[in-house]
Z-matrix of the N, CA and C atoms (Angstrom, degrees):
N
C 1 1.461
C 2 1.524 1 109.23
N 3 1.604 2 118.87 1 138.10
C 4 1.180 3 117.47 2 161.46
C 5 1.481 4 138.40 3 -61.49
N 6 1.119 5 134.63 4 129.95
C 7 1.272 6 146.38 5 177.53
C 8 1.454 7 109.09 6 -117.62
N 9 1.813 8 99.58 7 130.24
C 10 1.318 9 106.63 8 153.66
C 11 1.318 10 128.00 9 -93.14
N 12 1.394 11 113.87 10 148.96
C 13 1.642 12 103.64 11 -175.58
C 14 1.816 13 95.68 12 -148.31
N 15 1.428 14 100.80 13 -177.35
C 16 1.640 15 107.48 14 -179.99
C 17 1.403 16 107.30 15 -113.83
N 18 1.618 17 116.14 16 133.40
C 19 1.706 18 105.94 17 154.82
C 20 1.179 19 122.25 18 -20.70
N 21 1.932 20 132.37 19 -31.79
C 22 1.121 21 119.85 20 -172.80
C 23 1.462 22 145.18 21 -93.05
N 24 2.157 23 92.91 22 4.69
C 25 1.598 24 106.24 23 -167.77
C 26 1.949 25 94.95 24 -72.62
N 27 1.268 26 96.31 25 -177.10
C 28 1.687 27 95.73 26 -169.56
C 29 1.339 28 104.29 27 -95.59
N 30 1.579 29 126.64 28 -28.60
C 31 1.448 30 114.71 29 164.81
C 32 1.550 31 123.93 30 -56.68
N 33 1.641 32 103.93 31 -33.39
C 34 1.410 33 78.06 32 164.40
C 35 1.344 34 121.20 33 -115.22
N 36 0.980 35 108.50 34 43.62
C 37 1.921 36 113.14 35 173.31
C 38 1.570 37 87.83 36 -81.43
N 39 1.762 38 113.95 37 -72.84
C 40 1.520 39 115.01 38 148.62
C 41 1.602 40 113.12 39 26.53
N 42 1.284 41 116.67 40 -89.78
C 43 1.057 42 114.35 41 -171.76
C 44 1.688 43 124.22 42 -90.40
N 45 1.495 44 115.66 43 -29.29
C 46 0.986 45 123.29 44 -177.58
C 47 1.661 46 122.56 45 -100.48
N 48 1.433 47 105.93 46 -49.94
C 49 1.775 48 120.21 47 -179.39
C 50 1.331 49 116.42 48 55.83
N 51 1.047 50 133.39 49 -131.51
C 52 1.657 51 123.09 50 -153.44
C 53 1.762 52 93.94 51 -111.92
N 54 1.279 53 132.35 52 -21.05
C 55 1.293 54 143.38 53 160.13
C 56 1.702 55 103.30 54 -15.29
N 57 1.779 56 98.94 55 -80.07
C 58 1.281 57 133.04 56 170.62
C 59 1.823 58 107.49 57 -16.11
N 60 1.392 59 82.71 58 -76.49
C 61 2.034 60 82.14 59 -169.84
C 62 1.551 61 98.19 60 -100.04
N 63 1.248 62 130.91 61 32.27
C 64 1.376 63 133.38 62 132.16
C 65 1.801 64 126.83 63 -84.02
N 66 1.497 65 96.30 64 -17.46
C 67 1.698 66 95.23 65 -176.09
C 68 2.131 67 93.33 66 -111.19
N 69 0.837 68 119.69 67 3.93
C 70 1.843 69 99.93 68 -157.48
C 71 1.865 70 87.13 69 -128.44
N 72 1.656 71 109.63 70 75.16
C 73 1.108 72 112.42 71 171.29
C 74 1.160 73 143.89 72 -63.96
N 75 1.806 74 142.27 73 -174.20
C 76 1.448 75 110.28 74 -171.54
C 77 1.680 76 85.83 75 -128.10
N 78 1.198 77 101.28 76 133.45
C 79 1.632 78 114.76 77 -161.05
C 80 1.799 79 98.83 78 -102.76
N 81 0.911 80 137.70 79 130.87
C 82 1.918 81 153.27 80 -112.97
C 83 1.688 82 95.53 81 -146.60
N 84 1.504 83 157.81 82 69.59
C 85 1.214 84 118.17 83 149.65
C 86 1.417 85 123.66 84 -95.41
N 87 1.129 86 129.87 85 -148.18
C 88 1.465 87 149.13 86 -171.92
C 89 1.086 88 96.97 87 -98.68
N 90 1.406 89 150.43 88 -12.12
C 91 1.095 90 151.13 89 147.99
C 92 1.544 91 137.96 90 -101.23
N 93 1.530 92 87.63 91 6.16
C 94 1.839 93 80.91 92 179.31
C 95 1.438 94 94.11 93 141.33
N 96 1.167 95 115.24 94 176.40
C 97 1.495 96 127.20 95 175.01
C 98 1.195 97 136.00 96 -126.16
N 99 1.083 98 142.47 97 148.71
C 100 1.728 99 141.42 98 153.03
C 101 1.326 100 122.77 99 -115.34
N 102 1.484 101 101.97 100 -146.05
C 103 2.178 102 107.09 101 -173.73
C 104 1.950 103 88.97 102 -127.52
N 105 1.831 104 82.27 103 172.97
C 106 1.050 105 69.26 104 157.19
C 107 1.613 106 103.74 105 -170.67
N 108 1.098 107 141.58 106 -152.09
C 109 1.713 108 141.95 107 -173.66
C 110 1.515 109 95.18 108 -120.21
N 111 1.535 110 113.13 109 135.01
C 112 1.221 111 111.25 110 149.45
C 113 1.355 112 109.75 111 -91.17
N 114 1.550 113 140.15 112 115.60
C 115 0.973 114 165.86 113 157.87
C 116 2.133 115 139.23 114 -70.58
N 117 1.283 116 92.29 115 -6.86
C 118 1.414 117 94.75 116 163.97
C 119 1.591 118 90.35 117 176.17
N 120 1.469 119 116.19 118 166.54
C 121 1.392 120 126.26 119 -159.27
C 122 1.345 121 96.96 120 -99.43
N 123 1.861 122 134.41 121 -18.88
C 124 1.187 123 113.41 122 137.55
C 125 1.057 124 157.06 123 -34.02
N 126 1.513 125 122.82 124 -14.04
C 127 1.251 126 141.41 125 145.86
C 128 1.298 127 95.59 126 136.85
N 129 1.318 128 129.64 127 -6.65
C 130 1.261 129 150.59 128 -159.03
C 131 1.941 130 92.21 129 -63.45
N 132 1.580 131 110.81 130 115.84
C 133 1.865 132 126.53 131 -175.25
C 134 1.824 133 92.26 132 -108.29
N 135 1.135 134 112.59 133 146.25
C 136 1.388 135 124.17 134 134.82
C 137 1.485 136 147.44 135 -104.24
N 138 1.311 137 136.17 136 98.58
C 139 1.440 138 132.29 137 -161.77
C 140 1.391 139 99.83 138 -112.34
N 141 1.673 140 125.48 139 -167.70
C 142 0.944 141 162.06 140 169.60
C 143 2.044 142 100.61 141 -99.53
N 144 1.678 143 93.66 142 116.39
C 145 1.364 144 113.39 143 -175.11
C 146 1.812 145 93.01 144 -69.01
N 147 1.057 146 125.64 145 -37.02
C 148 1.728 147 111.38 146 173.56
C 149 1.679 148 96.53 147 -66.02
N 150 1.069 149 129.20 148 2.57
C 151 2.151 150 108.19 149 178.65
C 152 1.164 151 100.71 150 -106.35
N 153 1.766 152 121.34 151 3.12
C 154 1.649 153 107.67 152 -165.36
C 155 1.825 154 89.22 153 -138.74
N 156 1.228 155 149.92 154 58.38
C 157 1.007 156 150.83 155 173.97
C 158 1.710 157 120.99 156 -46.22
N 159 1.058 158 113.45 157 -26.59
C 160 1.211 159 135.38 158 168.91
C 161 1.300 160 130.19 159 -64.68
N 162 2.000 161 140.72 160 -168.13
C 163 1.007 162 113.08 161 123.85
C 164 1.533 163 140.45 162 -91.56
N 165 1.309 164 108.21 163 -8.56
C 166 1.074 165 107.45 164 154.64
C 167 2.054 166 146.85 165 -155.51
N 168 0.760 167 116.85 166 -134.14
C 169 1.477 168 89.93 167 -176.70
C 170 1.526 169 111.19 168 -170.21
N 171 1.240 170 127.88 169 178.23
C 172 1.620 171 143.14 170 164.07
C 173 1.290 172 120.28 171 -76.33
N 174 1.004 173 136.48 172 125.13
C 175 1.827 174 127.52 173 163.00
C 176 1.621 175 92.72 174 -110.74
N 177 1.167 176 106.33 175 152.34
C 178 1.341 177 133.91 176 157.68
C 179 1.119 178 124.12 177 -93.31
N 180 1.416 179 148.12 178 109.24
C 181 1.248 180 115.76 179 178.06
C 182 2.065 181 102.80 180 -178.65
N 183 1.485 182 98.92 181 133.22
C 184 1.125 183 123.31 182 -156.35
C 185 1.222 184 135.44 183 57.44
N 186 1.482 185 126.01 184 24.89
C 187 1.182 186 158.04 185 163.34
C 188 1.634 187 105.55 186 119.39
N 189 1.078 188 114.44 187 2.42
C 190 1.586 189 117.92 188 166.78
C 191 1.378 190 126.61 189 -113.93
N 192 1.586 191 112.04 190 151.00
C 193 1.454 192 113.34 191 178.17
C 194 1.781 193 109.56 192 -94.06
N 195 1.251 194 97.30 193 161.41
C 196 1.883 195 79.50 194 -169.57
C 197 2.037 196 89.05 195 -145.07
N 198 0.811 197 139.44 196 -174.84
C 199 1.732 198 137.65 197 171.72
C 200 1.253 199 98.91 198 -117.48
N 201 1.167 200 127.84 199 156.33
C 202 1.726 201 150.40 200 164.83
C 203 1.438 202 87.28 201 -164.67
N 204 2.089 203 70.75 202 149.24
C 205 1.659 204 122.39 203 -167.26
C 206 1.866 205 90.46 204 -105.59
N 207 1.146 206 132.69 205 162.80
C 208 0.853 207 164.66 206 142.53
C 209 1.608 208 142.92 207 -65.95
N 210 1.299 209 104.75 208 77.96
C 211 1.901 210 149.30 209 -140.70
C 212 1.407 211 85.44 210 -71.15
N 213 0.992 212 107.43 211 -32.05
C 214 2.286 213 110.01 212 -157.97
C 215 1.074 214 120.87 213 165.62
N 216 1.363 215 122.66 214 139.77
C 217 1.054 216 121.78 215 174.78
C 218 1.758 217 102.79 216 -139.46
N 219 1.933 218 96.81 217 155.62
C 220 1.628 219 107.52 218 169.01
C 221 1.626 220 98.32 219 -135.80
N 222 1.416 221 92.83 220 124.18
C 223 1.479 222 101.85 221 -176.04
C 224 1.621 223 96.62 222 -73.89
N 225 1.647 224 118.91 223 -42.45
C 226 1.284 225 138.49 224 -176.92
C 227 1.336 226 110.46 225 -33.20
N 228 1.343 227 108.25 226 -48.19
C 229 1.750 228 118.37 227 179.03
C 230 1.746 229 121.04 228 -104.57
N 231 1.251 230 84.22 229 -16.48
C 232 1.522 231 100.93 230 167.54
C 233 2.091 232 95.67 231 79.30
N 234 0.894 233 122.85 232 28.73
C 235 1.276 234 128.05 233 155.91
C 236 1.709 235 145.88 234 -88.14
N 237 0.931 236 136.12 235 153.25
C 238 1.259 237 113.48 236 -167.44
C 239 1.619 238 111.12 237 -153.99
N 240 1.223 239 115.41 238 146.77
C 241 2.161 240 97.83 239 -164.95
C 242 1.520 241 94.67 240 -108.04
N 243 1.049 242 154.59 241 145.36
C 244 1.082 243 167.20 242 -145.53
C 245 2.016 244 104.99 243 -154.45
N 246 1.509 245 110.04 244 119.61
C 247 1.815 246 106.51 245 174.23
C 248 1.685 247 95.07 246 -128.82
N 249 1.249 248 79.68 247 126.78
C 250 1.675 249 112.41 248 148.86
C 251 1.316 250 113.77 249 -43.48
N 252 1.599 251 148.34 250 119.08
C 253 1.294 252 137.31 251 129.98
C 254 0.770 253 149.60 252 -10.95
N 255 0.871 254 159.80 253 102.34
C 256 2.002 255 140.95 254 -145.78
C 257 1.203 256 100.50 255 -75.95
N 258 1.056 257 144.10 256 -40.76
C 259 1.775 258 135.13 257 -154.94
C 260 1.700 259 93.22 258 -78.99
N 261 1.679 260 113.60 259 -33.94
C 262 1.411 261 111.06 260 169.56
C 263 1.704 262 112.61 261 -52.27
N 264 1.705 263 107.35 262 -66.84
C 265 1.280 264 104.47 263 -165.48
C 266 1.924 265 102.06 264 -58.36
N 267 1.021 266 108.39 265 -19.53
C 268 1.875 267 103.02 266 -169.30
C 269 1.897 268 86.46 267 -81.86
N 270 1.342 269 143.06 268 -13.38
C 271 1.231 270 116.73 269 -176.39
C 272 1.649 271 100.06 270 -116.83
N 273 1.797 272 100.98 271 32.73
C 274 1.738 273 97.53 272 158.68
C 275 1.018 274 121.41 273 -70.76
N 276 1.377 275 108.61 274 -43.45
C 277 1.042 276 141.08 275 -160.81
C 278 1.914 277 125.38 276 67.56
N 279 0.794 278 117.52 277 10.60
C 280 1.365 279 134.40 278 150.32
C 281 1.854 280 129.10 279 -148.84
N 282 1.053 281 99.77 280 145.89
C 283 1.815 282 107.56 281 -174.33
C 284 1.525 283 117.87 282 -29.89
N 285 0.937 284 115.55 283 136.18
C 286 1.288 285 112.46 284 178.89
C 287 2.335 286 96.08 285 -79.02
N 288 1.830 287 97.33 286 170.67
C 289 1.560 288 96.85 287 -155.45
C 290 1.204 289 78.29 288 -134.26
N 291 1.648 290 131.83 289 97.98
C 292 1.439 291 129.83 290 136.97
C 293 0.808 292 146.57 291 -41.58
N 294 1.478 293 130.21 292 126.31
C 295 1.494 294 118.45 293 -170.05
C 296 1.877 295 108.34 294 -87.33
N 297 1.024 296 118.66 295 147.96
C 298 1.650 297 124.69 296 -179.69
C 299 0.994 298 94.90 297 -95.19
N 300 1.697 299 98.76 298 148.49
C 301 1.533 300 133.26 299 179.06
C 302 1.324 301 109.22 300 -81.84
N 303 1.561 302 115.73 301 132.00
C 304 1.154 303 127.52 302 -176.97
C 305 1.830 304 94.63 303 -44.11
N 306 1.947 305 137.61 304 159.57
C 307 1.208 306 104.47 305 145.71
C 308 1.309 307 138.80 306 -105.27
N 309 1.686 308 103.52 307 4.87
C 310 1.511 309 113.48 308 179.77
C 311 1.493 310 95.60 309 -128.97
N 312 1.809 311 103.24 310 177.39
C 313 1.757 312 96.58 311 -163.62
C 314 1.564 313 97.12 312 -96.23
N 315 1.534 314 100.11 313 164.82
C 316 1.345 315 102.47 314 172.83
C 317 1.112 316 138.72 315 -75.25
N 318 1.401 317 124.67 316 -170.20
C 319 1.708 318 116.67 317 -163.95
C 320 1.499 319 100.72 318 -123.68
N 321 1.230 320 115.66 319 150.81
C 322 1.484 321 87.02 320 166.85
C 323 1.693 322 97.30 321 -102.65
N 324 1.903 323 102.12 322 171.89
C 325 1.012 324 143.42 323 -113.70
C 326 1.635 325 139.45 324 9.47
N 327 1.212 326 82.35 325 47.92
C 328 1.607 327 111.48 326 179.05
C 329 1.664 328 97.84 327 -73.06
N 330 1.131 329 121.93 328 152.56
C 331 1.702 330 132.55 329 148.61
C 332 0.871 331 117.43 330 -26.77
N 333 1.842 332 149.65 331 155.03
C 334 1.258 333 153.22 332 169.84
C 335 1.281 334 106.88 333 169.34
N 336 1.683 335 90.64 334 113.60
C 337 1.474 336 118.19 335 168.29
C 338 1.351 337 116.28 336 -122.88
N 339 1.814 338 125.44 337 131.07
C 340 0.860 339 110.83 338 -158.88
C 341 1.870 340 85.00 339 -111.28
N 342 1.441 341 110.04 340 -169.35
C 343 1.356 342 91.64 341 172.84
C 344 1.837 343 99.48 342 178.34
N 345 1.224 344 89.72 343 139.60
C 346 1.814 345 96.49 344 -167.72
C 347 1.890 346 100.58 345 -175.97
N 348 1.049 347 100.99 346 -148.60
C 349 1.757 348 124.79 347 -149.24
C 350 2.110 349 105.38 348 -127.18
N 351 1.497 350 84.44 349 59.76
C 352 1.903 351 90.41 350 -171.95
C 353 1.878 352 91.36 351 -68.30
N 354 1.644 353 92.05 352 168.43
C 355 1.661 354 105.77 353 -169.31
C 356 1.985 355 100.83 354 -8.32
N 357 1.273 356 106.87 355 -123.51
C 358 1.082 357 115.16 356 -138.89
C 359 2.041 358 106.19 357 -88.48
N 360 1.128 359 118.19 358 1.87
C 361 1.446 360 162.23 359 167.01
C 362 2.015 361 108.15 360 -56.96
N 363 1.330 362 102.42 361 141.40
C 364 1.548 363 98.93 362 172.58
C 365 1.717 364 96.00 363 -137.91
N 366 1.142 365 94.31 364 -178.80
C 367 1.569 366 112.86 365 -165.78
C 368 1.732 367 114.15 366 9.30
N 369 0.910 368 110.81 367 65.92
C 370 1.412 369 108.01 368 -171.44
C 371 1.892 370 105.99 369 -110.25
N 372 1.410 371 122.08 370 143.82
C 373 1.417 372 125.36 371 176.78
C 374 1.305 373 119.04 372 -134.87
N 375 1.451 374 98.53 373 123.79
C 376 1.442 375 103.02 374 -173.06
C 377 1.744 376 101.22 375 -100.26
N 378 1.133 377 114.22 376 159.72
C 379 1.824 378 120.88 377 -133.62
C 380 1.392 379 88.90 378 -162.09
N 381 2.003 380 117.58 379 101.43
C 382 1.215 381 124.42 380 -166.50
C 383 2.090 382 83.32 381 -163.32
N 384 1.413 383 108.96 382 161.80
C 385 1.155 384 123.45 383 175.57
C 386 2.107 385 111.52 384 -84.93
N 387 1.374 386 95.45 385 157.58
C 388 1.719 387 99.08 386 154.19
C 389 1.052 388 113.20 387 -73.31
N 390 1.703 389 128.43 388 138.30
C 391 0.810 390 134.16 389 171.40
C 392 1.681 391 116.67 390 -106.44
N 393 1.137 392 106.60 391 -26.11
C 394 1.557 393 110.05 392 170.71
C 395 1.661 394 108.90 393 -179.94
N 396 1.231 395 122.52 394 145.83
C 397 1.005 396 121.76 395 -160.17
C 398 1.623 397 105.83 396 -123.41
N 399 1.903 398 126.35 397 32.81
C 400 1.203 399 95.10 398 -163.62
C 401 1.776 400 72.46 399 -147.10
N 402 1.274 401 119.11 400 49.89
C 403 1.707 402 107.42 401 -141.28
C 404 2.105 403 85.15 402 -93.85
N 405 0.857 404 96.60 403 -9.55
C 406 2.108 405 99.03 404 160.19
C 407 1.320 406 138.79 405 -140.42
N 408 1.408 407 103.04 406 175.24
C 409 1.586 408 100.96 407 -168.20
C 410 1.341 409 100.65 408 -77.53
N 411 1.566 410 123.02 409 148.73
C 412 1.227 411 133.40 410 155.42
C 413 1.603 412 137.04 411 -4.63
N 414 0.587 413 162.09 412 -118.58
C 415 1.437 414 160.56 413 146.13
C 416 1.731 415 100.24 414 -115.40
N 417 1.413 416 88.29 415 -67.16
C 418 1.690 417 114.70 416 -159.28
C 419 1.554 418 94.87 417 -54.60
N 420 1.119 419 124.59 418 -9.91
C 421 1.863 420 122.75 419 -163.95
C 422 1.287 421 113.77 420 -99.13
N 423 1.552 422 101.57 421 -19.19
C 424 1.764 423 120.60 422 172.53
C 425 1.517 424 103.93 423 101.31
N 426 0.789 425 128.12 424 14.21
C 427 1.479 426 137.79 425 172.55
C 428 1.578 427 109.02 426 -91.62
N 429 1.583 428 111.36 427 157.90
C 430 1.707 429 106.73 428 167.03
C 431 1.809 430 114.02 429 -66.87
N 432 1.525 431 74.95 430 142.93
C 433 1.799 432 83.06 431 171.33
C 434 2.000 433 121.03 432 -34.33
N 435 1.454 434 111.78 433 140.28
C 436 1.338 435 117.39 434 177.07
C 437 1.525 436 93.21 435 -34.74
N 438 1.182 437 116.31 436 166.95
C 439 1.640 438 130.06 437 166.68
C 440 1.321 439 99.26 438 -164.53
N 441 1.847 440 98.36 439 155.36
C 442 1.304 441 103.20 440 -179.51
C 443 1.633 442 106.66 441 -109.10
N 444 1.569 443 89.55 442 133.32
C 445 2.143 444 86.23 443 -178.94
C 446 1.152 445 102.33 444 -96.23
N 447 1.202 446 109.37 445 138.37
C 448 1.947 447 117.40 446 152.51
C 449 1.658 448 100.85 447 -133.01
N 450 1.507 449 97.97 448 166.20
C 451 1.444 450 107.02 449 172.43
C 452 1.437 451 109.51 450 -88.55
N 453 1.107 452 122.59 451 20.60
C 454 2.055 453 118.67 452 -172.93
C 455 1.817 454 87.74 453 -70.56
N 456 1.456 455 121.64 454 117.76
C 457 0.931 456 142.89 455 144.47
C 458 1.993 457 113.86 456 -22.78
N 459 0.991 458 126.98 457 88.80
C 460 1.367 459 139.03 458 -162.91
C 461 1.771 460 102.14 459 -109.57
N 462 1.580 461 118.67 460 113.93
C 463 1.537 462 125.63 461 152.08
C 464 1.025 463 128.89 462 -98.12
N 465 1.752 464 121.01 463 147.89
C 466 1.644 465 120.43 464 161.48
C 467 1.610 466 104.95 465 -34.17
N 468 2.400 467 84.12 466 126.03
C 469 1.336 468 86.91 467 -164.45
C 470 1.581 469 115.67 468 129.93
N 471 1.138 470 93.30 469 -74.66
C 472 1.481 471 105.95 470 175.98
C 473 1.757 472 119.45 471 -60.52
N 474 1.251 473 112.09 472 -14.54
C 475 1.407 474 125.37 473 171.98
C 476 1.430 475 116.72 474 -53.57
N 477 1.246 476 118.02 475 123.66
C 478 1.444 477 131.10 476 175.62
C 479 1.918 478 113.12 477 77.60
N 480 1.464 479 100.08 478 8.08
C 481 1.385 480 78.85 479 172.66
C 482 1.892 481 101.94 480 -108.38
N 483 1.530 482 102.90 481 -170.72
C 484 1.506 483 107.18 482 -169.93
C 485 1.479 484 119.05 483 -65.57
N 486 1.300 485 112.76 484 154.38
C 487 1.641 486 125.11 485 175.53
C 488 1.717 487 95.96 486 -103.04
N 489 1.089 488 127.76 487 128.24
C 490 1.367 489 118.43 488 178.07
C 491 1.474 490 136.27 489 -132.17
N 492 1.191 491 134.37 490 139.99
C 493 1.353 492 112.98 491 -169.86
C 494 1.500 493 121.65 492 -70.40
N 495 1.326 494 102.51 493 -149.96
C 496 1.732 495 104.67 494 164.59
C 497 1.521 496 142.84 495 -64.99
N 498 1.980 497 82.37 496 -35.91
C 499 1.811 498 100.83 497 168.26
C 500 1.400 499 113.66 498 -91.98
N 501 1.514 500 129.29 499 -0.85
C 502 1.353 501 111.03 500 165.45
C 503 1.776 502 81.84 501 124.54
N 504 1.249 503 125.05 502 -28.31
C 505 1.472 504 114.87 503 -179.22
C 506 1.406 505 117.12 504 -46.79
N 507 1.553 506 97.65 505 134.49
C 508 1.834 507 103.90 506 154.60
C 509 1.421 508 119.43 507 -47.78
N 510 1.576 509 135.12 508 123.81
C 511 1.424 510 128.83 509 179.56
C 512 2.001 511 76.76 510 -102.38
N 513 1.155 512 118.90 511 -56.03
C 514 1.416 513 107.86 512 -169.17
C 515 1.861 514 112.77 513 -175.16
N 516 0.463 515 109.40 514 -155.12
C 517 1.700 516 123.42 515 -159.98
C 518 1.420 517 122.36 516 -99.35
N 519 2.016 518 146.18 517 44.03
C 520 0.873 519 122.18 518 -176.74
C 521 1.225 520 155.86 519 -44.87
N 522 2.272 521 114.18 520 132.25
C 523 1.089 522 85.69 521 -132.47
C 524 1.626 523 91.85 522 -131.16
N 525 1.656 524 100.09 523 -26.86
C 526 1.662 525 92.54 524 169.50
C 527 1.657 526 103.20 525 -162.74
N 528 0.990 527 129.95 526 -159.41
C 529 1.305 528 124.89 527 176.55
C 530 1.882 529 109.42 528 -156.47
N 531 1.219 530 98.99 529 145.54
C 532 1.291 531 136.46 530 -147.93
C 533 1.266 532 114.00 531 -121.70
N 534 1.560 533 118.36 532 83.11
C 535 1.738 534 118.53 533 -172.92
C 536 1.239 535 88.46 534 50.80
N 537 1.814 536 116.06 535 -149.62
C 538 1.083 537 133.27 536 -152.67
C 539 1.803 538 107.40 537 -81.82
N 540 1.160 539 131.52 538 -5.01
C 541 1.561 540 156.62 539 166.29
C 542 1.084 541 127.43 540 -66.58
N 543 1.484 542 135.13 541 104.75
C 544 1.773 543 123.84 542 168.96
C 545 1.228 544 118.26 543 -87.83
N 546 1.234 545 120.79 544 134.49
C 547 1.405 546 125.03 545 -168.60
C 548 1.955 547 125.59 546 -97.02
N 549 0.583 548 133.53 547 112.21
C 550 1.829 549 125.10 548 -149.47
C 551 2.136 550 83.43 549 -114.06
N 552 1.279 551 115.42 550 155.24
C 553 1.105 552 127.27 551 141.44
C 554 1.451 553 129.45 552 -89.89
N 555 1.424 554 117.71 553 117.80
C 556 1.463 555 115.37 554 -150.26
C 557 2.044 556 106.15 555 -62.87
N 558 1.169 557 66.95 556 172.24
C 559 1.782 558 71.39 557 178.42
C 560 1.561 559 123.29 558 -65.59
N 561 1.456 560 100.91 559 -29.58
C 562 1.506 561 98.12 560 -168.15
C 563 1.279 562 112.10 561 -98.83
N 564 1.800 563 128.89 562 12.36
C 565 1.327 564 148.05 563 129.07
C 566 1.520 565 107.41 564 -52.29
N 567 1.516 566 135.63 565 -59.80
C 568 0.945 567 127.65 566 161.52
C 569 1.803 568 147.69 567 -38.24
N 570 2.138 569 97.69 568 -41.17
C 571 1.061 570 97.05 569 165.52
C 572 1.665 571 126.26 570 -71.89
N 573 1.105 572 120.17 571 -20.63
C 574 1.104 573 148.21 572 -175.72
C 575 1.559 574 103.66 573 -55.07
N 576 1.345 575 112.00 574 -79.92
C 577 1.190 576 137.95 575 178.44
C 578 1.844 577 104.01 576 -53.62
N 579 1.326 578 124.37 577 -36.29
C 580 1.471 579 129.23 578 -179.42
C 581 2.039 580 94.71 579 -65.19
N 582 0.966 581 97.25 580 -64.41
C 583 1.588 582 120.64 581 -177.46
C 584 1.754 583 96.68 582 -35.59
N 585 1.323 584 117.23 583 -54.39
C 586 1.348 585 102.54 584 -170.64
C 587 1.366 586 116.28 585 -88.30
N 588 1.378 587 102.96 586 -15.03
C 589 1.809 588 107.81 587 172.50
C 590 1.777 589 109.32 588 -69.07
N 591 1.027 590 118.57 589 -31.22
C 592 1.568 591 133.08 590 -174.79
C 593 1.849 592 104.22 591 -70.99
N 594 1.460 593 96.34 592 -39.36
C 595 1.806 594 108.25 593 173.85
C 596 1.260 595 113.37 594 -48.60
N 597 1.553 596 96.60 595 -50.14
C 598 1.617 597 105.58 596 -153.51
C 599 1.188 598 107.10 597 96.78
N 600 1.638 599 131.70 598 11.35
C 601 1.788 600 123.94 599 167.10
C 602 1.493 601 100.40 600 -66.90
N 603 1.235 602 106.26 601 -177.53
C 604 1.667 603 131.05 602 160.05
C 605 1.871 604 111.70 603 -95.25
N 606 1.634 605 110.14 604 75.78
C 607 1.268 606 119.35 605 165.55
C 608 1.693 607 122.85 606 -16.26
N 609 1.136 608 102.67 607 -42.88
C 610 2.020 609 123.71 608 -146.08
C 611 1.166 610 94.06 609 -49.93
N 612 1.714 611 134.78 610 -67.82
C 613 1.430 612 108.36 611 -157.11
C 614 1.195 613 114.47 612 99.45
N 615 1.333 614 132.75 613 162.10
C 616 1.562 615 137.09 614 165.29
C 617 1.266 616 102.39 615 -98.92
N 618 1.441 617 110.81 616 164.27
C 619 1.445 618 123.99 617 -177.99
C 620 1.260 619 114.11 618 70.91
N 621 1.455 620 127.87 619 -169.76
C 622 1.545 621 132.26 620 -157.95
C 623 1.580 622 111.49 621 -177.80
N 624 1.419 623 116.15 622 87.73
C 625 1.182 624 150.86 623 -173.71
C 626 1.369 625 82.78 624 -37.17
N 627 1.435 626 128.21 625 -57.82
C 628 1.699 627 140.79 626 -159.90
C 629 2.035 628 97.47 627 -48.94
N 630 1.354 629 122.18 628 -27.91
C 631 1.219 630 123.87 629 -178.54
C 632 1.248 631 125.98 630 -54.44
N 633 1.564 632 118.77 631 -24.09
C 634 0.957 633 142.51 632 179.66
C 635 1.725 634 96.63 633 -59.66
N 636 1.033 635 112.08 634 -41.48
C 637 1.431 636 113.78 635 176.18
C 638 1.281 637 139.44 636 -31.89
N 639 1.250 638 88.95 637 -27.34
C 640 1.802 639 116.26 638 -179.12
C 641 1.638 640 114.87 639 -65.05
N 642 1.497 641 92.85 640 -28.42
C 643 1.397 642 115.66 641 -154.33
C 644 1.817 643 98.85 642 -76.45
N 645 1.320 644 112.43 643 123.03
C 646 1.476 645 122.92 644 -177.93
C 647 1.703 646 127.00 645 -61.00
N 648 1.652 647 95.89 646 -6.49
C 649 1.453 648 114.38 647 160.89
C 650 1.250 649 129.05 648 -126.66
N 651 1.649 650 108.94 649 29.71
C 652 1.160 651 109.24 650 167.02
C 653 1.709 652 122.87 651 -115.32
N 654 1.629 653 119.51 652 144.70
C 655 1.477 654 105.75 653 -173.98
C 656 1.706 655 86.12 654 -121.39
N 657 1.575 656 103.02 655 157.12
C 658 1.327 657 95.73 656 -176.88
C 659 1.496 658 69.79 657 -126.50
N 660 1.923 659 109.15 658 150.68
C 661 1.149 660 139.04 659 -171.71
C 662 1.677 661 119.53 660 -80.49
């Protein structure tokens, strides 16, 4: 069963501590909001390309708001890279704290806590198992991208921030939910997609993960 809990109970300070709600920021547009990963100490964020429609946006984060532009986006995976300013990250005044990528994939009924900025709520983690990790076709097969299901109970909000294991690893990217199922884009869709934003390629991809939308059992977060 799902449980909600706060960054601040002591079991999971335990695993996470101030790291936690130092890396999983609260991402600000003109339309609404999501979460998101701090992902490299360049200032370099990861969200969900449906939380950032724009080019760019607000982060929240460590009691300050700061602006980012919009590094890349894949509608395909529904991801999106989000950078910090430098004069922002230089008036943090301390390093930003990345979270690490799981390095192998997960199992299901493995642990999974996802954790972000639901409706009106901050650092909050919802704490549910994998349930299966193979729940689509391939890309290349014409199907939506692999995704990872768990039952962790997921709200508006929770979009684009991390799915995580036991040690605090990225499993992948929450991204919408599916009947009674939340759906994450795995991590190693993510590294992928980080890798080509860092190039300077065009990440995007064909197709548009967002299509799923159509779908009468799908909620996007």
């Amino acid at each position: 069963m799902t449980r909600m809990v706060t960054f601040g109970l002591d079991h999971v300070l335990g695993l996470f501590g101030d790291t936690a709600r130092r890396s999983v920021p609260l991402i600000l547009t003109g339309r609404g909001h999501g979460s998101g990963i701090v992902w490299g100490v360049d200032g370099l964020l990861i969200t969900n390309h449906h939380v950032v429609p724009g080019p760019d946006a607000t982060v929240a984060l460590g009691g300050q708001r700061m602006p980012a532009t919009v590094a890349g986006r894949s509608p395909r995976y529904d991801l999106a890279a989000l950078r910090i300013a430098p004069e922002a990250l230089a008036a943090l005044g301390e390093p930003l704290v990345p979270l690490r990528a799981r390095p192998g994939p997960p199992r299901a009924g493995q642990l999974a806590i996802a954790a972000g900025h639901p409706r009106n709520s901050r650092d909050v983690l919802a704490i549910g198992v994998i349930v299966a990790t193979d729940h689509s076709p391939a890309p290349e097969a014409g199907g939506r991208p692999w995704l990872v299901q768990t039952d962790v109970r997921l709200q508006p909000g929770h979009s684009g921030g991390p799915l995580l294991d036991s040690d605090g690893a990225v499993i992948g990217v929450n991204t919408l939910v599916l009947g009674a199922l939340s759906l994450a884009v795995p991590v190693a869709l993510v590294n992928e997609f980080v890798a080509a934003v860092r190039r300077g390629d065009d990440p995007g991809g064909d197709g548009d993960l967002a299509g799923a939308g159509r779908d009468d059992d799908v909620a996007w977060l």
